[in-house]
PADREN-496707 format. One record per residue (C-alpha): residue in one letter; x, y, z. Coordinates in nm, 4 decimals, padded with zeros to 6 digits. Example, Ala and Ser with C-alpha at 12.3 -4.5 7.8 and 13.67 -1.06 7.14 Angstrom:
BEGIN
PT aa        X        Y        Z
PT  a  01.2300 -00.4500  00.7800
PT  s  01.3670 -00.1060  00.7140
This chain:
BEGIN
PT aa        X        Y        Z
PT  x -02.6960 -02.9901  03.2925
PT  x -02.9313 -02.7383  03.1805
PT  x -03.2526 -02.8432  02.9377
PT  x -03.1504 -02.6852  02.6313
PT  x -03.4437 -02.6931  02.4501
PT  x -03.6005 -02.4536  02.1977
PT  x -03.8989 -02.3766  02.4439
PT  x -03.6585 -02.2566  02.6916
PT  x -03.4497 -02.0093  02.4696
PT  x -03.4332 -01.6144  02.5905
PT  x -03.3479 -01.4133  02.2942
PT  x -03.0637 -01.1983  02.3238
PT  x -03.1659 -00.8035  02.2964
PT  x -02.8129 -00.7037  02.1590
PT  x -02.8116 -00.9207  01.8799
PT  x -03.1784 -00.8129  01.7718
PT  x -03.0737 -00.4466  01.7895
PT  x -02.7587 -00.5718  01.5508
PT  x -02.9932 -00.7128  01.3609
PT  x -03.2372 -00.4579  01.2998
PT  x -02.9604 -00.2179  01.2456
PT  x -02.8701 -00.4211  00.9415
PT  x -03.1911 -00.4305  00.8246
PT  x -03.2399 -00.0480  00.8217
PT  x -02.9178 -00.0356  00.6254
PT  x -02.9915 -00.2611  00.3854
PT  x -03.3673 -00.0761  00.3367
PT  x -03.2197  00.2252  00.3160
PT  x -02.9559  00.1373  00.0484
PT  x -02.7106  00.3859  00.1638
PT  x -02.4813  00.5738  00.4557
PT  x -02.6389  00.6370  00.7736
PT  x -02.5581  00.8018  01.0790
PT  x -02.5575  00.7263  01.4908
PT  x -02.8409  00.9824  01.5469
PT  x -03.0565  00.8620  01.1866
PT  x -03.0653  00.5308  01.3142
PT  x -03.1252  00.6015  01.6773
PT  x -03.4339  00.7783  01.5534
PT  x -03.5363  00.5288  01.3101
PT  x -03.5377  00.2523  01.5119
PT  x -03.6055  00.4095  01.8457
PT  x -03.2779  00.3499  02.0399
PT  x -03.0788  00.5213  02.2728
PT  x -02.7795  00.6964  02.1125
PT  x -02.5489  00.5294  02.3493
PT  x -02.6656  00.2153  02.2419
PT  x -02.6558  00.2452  01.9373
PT  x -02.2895  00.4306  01.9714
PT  x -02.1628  00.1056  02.1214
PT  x -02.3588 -00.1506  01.8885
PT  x -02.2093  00.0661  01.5707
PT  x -01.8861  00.0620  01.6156
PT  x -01.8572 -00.2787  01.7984
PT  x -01.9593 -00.3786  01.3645
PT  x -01.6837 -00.1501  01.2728
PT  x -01.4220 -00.3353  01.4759
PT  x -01.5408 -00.6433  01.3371
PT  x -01.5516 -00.5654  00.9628
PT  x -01.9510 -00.6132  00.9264
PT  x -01.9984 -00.1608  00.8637
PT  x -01.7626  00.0721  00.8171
PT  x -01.7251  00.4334  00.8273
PT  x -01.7953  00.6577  00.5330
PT  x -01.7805  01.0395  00.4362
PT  x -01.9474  01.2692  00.7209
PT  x -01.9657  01.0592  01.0111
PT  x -02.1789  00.8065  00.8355
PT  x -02.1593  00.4440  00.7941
PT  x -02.1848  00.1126  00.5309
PT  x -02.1990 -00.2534  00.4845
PT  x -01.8215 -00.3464  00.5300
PT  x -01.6409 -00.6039  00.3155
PT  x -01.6078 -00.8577  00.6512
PT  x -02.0284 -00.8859  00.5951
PT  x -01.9361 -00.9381  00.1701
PT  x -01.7070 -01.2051  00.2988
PT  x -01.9814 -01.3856  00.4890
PT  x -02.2282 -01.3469  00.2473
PT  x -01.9801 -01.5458 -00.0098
PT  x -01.9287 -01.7879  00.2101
PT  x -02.2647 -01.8528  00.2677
PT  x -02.3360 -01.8305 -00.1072
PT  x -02.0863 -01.9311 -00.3181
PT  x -02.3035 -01.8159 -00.5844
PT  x -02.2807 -01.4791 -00.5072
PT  x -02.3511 -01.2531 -00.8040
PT  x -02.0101 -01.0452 -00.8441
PT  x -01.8275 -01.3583 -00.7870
PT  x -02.0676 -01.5665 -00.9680
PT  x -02.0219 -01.3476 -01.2854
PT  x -01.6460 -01.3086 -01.2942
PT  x -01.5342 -01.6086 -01.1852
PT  x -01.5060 -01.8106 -01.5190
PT  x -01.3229 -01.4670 -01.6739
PT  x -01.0584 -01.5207 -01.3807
PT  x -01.0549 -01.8870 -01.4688
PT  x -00.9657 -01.8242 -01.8486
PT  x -00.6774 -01.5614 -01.7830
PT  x -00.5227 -01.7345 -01.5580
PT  x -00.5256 -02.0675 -01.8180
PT  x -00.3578 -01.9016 -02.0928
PT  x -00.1350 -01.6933 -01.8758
PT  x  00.1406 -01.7396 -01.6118
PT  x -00.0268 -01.4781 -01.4128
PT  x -00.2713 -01.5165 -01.1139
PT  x -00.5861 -01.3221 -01.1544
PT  x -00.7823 -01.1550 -00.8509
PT  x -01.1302 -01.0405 -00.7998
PT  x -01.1415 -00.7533 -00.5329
PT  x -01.3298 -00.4686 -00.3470
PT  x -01.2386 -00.1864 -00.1822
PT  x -01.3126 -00.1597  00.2469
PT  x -01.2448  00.1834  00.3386
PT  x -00.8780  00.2508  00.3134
PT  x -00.7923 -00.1118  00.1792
PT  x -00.8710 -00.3583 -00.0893
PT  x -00.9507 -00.6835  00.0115
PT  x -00.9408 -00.9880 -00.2107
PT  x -01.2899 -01.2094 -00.2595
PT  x -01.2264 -01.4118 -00.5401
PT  x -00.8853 -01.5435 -00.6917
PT  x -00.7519 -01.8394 -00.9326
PT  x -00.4034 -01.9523 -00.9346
PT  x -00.1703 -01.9907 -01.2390
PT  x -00.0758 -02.3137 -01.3618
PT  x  00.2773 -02.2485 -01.3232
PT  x  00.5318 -02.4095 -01.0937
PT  x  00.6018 -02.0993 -00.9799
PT  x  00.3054 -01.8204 -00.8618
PT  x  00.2119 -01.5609 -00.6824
PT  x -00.0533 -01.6732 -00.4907
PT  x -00.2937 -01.5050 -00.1826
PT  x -00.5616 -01.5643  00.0235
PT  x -00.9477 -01.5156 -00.0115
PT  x -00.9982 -01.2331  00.2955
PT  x -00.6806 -01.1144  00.2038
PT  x -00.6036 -00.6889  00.3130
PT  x -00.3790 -00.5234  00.1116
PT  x -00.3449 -00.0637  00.1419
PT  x -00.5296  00.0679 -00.1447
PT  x -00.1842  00.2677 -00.1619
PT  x -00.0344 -00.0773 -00.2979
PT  x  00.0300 -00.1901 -00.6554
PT  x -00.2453 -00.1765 -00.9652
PT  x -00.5538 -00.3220 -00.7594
PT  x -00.5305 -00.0420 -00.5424
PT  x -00.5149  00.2302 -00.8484
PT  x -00.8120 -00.0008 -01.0048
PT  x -01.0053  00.0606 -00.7316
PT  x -00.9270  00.4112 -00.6163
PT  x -01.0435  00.5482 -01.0176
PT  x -01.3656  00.4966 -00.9050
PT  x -01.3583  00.7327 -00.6449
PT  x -01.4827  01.1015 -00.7241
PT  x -01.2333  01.3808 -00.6961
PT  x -01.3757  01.4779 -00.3191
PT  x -01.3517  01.0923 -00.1957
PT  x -00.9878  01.0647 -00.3805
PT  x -00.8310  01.3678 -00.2403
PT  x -00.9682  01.2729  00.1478
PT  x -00.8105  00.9517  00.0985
PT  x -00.4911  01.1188  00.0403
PT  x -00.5504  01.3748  00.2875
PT  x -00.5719  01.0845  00.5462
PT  x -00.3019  00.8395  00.4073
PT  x  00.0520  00.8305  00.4349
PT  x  00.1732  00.6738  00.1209
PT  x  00.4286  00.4011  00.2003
PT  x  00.7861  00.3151  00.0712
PT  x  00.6863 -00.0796 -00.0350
PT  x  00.9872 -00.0402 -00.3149
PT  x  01.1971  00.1811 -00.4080
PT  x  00.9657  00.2434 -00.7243
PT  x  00.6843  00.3169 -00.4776
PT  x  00.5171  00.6350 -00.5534
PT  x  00.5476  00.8476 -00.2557
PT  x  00.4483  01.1916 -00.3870
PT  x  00.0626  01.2535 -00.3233
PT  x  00.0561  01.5069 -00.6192
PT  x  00.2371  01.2219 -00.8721
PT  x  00.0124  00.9418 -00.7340
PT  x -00.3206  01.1158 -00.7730
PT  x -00.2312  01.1801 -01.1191
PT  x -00.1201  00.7982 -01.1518
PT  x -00.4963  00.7379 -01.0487
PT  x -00.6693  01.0192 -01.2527
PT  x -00.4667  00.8006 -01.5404
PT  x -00.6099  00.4716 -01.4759
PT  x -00.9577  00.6401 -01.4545
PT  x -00.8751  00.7573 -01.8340
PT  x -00.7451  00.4947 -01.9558
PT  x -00.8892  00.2033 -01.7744
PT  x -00.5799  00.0043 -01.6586
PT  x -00.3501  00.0248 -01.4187
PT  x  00.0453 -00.1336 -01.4197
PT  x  00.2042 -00.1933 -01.1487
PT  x  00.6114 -00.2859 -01.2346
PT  x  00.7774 -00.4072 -00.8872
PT  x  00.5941 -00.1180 -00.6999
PT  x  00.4597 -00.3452 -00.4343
PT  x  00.7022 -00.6098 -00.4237
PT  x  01.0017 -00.6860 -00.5850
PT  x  00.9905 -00.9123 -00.8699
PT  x  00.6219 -00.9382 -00.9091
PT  x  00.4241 -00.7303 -01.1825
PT  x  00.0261 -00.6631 -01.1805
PT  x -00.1662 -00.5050 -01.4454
PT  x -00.5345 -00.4403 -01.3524
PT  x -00.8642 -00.2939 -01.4567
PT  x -01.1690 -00.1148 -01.2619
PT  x -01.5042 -00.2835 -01.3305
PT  x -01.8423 -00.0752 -01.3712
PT  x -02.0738 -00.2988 -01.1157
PT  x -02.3852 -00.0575 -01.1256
PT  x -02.3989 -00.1139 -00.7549
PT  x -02.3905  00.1883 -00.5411
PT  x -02.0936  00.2301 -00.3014
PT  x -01.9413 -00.1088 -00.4395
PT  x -01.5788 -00.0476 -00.5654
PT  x -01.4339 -00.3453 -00.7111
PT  x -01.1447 -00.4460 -00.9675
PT  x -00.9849 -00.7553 -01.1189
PT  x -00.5923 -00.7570 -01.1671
PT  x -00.3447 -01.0093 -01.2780
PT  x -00.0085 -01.0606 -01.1251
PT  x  00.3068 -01.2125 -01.2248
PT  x  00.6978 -01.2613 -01.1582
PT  x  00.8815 -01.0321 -01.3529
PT  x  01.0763 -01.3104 -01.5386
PT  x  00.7214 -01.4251 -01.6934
PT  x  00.6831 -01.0225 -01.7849
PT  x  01.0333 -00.9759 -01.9677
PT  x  00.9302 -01.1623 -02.3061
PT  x  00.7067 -00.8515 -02.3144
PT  x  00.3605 -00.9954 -02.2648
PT  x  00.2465 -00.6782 -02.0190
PT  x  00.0711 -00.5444 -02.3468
PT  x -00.0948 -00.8300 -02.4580
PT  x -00.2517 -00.9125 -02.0981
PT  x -00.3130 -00.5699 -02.0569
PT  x -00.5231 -00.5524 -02.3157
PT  x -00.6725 -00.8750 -02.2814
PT  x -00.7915 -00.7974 -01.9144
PT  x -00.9340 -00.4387 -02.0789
PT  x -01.1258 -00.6707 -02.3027
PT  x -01.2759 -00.8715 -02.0003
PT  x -01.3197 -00.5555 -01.7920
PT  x -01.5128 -00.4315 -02.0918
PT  x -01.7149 -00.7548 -02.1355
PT  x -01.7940 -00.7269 -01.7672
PT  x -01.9211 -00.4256 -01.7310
PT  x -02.1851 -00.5039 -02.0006
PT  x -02.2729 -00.8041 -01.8053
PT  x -02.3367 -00.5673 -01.4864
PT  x -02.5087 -00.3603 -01.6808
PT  x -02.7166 -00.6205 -01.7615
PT  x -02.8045 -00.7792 -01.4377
């Protein structure tokens, strides 16, 4: 068996080059492309091709506007794992914690990846029955209020390539399907700071939702509550609605802040 000791290491040349692409990005603090970071860093285009897009596949960049690239959510999702204490989940955490006592709804932190949102944060409701999913979880940005919540923070350019590029889907049959209808359904929420989503996703679940102000460039992210519809037909959609626009408020003073 081999000595496998420190002392007799190699270190791997791929995973420096990784490594000191991630560094550049995270220098930089914003989108970069194949031939800026060949340049910057002194590697072959090729290389750099094949290094770039290898991090695409696995969820650590992803692309952005002009041939450029980000941090994706799949590096987010390893930096809260390896701090629980990160800051955005940190911070909203107990506001998830509180909605979800006094309601039957489940509340959701999440953050938009490219053409999805992905869930990093979530607490259950106390209630026999829930609607519950998973931390990592991928859902179209197309889908339900998160999706809206998120997409109102796009500009008008960003919004209207997103459409250009996405085929709206039939979840329902009250899923919007009309790119005109449903860019006007986003313009909305970008108004009025809440988006409701009544069995557009899925059948017999409702979601209300809100966008939240982070302060952090290129960071899209949202909290929404969702619910069965019987828990909805006593007419609490209002009140939660403008509870979680009270939180979303209180939050983005907090951001502010930090």
């Amino acid at each position: 068996m081999p000595n496998l000791t420190k002392s007799a290491f190699k270190q791997v040349p791929a995973v420096k080059k990784c490594f000191a692409i991630l560094q550049l990005f995270a220098s930089t603090k914003q989108p970069l492309g194949l031939s800026e970071i060949s340049k910057k860093l002194d590697l072959n285009k090729s290389t750099v091709f094949n290094l770039i897009h290898t991090l695409v596949d696995l969820g650590v960049l992803e692309p952005r506007l002009n041939g450029k690239f980000g941090f994706g959510t799949q590096l987010y999702l390893l930096g809260r794992a390896a701090a629980a204490q990160a800051e955005l989940i940190k911070t909203v955490r107990p506001y998830l914690e509180d909605f979800s006592r006094i309601s039957n709804f489940s509340s959701f932190l999440g953050i938009r990846s490219g053409p999805k949102a992905v869930i990093v944060d979530k607490v259950d409701a106390a209630v026999e029955l829930r609607v519950s999913s998973e931390v990592g979880m991928r859902m179209p940005l197309c889908a339900g209020a998160g999706g809206k919540a998120l997409l109102s923070q796009l500009s008008d350019l960003e919004l209207d390539e997103f459409l250009s590029e996405t085929e709206l889907e039939k979840f329902t049959p009250n899923s919007c399907t009309d790119k005109v209808k449903f860019r006007e359904a986003v313009l909305e929420v970008r108004r009025n700071g809440l988006a409701v989503d009544i069995e557009e996703y899925m059948l017999g679940l409702v979601a209300v939702a809100v966008p939240l102000k982070t302060y952090r460039p290129g960071l899209q992210a949202a909290i929404w509550a969702v619910g069965l519809t019987r828990h909805a037909a006593n007419g609490e959609i209002p009140g939660l609605s403008e509870r979680l626009k009270s939180i979303g408020r209180q939050l983005d003073m907090r951001f502010c802040n930090l």
